[in-house]
N, C-alpha and C positions, 0 to 999 in steps of 0.2 A: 504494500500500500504506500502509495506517497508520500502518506503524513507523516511513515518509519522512517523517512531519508537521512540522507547525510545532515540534512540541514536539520531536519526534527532534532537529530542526537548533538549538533553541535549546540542547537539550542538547549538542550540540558546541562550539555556540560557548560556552560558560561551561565547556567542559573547555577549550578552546584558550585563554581568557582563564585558568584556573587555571594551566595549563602555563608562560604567560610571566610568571606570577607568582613563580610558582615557580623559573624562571631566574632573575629580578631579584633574589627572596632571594639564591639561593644566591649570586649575584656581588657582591651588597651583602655578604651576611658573608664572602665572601673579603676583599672592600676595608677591613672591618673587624677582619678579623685581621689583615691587611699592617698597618693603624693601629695597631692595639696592639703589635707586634712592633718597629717603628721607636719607638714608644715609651719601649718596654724598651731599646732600642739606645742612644737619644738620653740617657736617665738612665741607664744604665751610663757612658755617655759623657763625661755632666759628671760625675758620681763621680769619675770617674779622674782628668778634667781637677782636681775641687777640690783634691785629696790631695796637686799638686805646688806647693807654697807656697814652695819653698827660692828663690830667685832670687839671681845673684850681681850681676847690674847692674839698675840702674835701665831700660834699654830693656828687659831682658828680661822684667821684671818690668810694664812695659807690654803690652808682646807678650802676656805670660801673662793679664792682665787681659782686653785686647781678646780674645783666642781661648775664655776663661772665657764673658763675652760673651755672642758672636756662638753659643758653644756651650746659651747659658740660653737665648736666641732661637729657635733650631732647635728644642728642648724642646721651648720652651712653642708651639711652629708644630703641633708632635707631637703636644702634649695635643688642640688645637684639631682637628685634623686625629681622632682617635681617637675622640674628642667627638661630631662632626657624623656619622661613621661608624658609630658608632655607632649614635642617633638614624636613620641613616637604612634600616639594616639591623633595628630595629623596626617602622618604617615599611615596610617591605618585608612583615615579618611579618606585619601588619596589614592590608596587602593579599591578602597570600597567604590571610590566614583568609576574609576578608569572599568572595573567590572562591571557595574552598571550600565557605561557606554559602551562597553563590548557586548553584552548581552542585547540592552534595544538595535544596536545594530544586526546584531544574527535574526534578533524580532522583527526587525525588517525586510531583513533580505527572505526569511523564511516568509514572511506576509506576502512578500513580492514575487514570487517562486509560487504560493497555492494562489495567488491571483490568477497569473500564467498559466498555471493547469488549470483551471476555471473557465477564462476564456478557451481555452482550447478546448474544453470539451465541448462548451457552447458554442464552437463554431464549429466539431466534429458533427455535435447535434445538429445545427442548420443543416448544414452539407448534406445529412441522411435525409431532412425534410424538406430541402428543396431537391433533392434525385428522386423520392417517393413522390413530389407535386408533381416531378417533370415525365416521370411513369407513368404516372394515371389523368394526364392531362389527354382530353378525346384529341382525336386528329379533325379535319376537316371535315367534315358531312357527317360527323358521328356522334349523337347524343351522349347526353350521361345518364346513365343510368342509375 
């Protein structure tokens, strides 16, 4: 049947290639809101940590420094992390489109393809009805019966 063609099957596969495009988005912008949200965590975090400056001993006041720190570290790990996440949940979108135009294109060209067999059968049809009118068409001096 027609509809099996090459064209039918490449049309699935550029829907089955949209589809895991489609999953890849969606899991890259989760992974990129997780990034942004720990973001938000990590500078609420050092916020809070700046704010306590009082210190009564000199180790604490180490402590306080190293934990200040090791707290701007995890940050800036955060930003980088949010960053790349980002970036790559674009890039996801970017595929998700480029499949999209690849599939309405195959959507096309298959539309354009069972048009063409359409017409053609419709005009296979004619052909047979106007050789059956030109059959049974009387000749001169000959009623119809």
């Amino acid at each position: 049947m027609a509809r099996k063609g090459w064209i039918y099957q490449l049309l699935r596969a550029r829907q089955a290639q949209e589809d895991v495009a489609k999953q890849r988005r969606t899991a890259a912008e989760i992974t990129a809101r997780r990034a942004r949200a720990t973001l938000r965590y990590e500078a609420d975090r050092l916020s809070v940590m700046g704010e306590d400056l009082q210190h009564r001993t000199v180790s604490a006041f180490l402590a306080s420094s190293a934990a200040l720190h090791a707290a701007a570290a995890t940050h800036a790990a955060a930003e980088r992390q949010a960053e790349l996440s980002a970036r790559a949940a674009e890039d996801r979108r970017a595929e998700l489109r480029a499949a999209a135009r690849a599939r309405r294109t195959i959507e096309q060209l298959h539309e354009r393809h069972l048009a063409e067999e359409r017409a053609a059968a419709q005009a296979a049809e004619q052909r047979e009805l106007d050789e059956i009118a030109a059959t049974r068409r009387p000749g001169l001096g000959q009623e119809l019966t």
